[in-house]
C-alpha positions in Angstrom: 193.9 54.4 -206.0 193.4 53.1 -202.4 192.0 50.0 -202.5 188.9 49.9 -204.6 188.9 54.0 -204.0 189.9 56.3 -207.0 191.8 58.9 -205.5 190.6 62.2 -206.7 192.2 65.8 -206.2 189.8 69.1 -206.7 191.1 72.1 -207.8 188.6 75.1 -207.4 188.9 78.7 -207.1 185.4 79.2 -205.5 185.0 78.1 -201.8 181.3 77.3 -202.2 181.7 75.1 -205.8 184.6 73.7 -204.1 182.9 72.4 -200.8 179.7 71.5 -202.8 182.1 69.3 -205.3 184.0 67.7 -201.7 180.5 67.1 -200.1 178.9 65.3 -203.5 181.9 63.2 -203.9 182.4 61.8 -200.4 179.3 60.4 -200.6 180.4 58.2 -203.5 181.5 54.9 -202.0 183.8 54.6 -205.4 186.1 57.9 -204.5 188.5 59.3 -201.8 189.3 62.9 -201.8 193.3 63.0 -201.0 193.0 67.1 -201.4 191.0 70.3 -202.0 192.7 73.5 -203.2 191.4 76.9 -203.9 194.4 77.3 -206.8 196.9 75.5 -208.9 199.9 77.5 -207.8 202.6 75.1 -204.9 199.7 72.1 -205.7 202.3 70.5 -208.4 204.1 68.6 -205.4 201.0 67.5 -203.4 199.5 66.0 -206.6 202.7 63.9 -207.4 202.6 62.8 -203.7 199.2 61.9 -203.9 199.2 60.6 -207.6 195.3 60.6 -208.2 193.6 59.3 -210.2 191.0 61.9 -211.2 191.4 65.6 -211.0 187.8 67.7 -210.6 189.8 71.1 -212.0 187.9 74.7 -212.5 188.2 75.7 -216.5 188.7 79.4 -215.2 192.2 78.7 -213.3 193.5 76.6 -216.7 192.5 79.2 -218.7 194.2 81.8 -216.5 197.7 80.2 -216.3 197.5 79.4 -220.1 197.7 76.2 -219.0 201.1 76.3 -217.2 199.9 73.4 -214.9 199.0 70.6 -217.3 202.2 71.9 -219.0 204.0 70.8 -215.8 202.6 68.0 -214.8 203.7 66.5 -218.5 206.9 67.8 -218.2 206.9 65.5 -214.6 205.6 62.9 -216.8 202.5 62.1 -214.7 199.2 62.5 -216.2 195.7 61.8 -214.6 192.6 62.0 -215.4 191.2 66.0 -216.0 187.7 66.7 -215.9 187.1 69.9 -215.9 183.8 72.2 -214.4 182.9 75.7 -215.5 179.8 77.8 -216.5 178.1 77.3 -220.3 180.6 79.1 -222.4 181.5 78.7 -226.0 184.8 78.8 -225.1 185.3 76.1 -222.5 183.0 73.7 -224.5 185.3 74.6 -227.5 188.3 74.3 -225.9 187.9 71.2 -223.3 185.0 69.0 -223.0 186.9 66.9 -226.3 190.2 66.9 -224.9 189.5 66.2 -220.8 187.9 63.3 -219.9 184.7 65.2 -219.5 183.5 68.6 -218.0 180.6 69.1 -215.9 178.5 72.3 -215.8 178.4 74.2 -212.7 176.2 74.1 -210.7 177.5 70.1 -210.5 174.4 68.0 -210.6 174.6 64.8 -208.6 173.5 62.8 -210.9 175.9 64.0 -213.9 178.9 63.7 -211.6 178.2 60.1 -210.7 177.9 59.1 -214.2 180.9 60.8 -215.4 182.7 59.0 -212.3 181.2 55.1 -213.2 181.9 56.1 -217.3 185.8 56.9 -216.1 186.0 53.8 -213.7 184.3 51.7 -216.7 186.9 53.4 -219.0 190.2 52.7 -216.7 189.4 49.1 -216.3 189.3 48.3 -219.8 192.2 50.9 -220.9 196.0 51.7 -220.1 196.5 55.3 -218.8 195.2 57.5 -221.8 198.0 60.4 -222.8 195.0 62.8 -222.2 197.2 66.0 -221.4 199.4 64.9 -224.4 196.1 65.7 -226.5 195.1 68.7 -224.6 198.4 70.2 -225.3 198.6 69.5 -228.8 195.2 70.6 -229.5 195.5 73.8 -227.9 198.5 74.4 -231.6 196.3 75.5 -233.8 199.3 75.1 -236.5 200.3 72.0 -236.0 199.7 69.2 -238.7 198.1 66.0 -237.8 200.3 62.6 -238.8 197.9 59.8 -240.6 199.6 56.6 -240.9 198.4 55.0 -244.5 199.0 51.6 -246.2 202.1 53.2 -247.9 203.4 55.2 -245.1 202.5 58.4 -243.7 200.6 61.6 -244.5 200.6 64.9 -242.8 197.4 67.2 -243.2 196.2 70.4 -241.8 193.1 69.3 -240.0 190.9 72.3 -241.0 190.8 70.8 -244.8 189.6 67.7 -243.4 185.3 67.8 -244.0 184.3 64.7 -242.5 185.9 61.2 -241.3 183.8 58.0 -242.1 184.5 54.6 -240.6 185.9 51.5 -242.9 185.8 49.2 -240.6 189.3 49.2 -238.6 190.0 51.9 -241.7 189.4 55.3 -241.9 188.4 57.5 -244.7 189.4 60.7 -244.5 187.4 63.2 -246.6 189.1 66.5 -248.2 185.9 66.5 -251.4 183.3 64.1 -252.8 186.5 63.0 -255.1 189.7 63.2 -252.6 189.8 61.4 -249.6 192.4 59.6 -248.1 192.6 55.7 -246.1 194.1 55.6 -243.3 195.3 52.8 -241.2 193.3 53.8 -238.0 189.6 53.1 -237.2 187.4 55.9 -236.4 188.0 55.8 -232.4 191.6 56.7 -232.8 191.4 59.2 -235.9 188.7 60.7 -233.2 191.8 61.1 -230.9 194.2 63.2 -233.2 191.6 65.7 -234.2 191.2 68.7 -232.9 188.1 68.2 -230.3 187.4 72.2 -230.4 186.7 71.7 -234.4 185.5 67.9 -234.9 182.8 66.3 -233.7 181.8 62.7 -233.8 178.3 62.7 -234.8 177.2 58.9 -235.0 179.2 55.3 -234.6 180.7 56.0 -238.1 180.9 59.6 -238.7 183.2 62.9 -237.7 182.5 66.4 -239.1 184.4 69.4 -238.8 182.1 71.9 -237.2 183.5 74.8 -239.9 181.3 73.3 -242.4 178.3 72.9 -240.9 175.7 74.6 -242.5 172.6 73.7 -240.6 171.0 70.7 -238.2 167.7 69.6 -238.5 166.3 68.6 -234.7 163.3 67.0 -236.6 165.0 64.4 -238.3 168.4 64.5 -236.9 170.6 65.3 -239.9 173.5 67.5 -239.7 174.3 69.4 -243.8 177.5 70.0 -244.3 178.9 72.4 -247.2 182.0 72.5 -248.9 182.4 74.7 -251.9 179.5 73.6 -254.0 179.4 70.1 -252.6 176.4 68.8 -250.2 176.8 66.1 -247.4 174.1 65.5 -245.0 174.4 62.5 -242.3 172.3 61.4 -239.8 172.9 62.4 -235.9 172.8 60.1 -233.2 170.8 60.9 -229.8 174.2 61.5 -228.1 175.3 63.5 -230.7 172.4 65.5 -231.0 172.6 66.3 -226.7 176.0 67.5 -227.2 175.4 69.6 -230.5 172.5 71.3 -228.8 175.2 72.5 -226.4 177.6 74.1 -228.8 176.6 77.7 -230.4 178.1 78.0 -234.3 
């Protein structure tokens, strides 16, 4: 960051999407664009010169390289912001727009670029640097085991037995049945963090479902019914969970 500037890096393998997503964010008083680049291959040194803050990065080359370049810029131990842009696909809705910062359907409106910009400049100024390639990474494990701490220690648990998360306060309850659940010592914001984004969803202030046992959503009312066996949970959505449930195909 250059003054009050965030430095921001775009990384997109169309020339037109790229100088569209140059032009839109020059005119942000907010931003600098310190490079442009077609791919991510030789751009691992000009982004540790630069060290920006945010990187504008097209889904398509992440997906190609299986990810080889958040893999390295870890490894460097330097980790920015990511959002990501991309056409409406299952799969990059599944697989980044809970782990990045945010991702931005092409064609880029104007208007949904400058609020994801003011929500990450509102976000940086109240937070440290958030690990959010360290969560990228491990979501992207399918088999790995998420750690809960609890008042007795710590549990591990495969995430897809977990049905729903409810807030307690700065507590957590974990739900595996109407009869098992377990209390952890984190409120919902940070359980939020360890789950799988592709599979959980945070559907109100209080609430997190896994998306494998959803069994319908009424629009009218809001309500999302979730099925387990022959146990029946239905919870109200909230408008912003609603906008991005309409955007996910099950």
């Amino acid at each position: 960051m250059s003054g009050n500037k965030t430095w921001v890096i775009i990384i997109e393998s169309n020339p037109k999407d790229r100088a569209l997503l140059k032009d839109l964010l020059i005119k942000d008083k907010r931003i600098e664009v310190v490079g442009s680049y077609a791919c991510t291959e030789d751009t691992i040194k000009e982004v540790l010169t630069k060290a920006p803050g945010l990187i504008f990065m097209d889904i398509i080359l992440t997906k190609n390289n299986e990810f080889c370049f958040l893999t390295d810029l870890e490894n460097l131990h330097f980790k920015p912001f990511i959002i990501f842009t991309g056409c409406c696909c299952q799969e990059a809705i599944e697989a980044i727009r809970y782990c990045a910062f945010d991702f931005l359907l092409k064609p880029i409106d104007p208007i949904d670029l400058k609020n994801v910009i003011t929500r990450y400049l509102s976000f940086s100024s109240r937070c440290t640097l958030y690990d959010k390639i360290d969560i990228l990474l491990q979501q992207l494990n399918s088999n790995s085991r998420i750690q809960f701490n609890t008042r007795q220690g710590f549990i591990l648990v495969n995430s897809h037995d977990i049905i729903f998360c409810q807030a307690d306060w700065n507590y957590t309850d974990v739900f595996f049945g109407k009869e098992k659940k377990l209390s952890v010592t984190s409120n919902i914001g940070k359980v939020e963090g360890f789950l799988p984004r592709s599979s959980f969803i945070r559907i109100n202030r209080s609430i997190i479902v896994n998306l494998a046992y959803v069994e319908k959503i009424n629009r009218s009312n809001r309500t999302i019914h979730i099925k387990h066996g022959s146990e029946y949970f239905v919870f109200k959505i909230s408008l912003s969970g609603m906008n991005v449930l309409n955007k996910l195909s099950f």
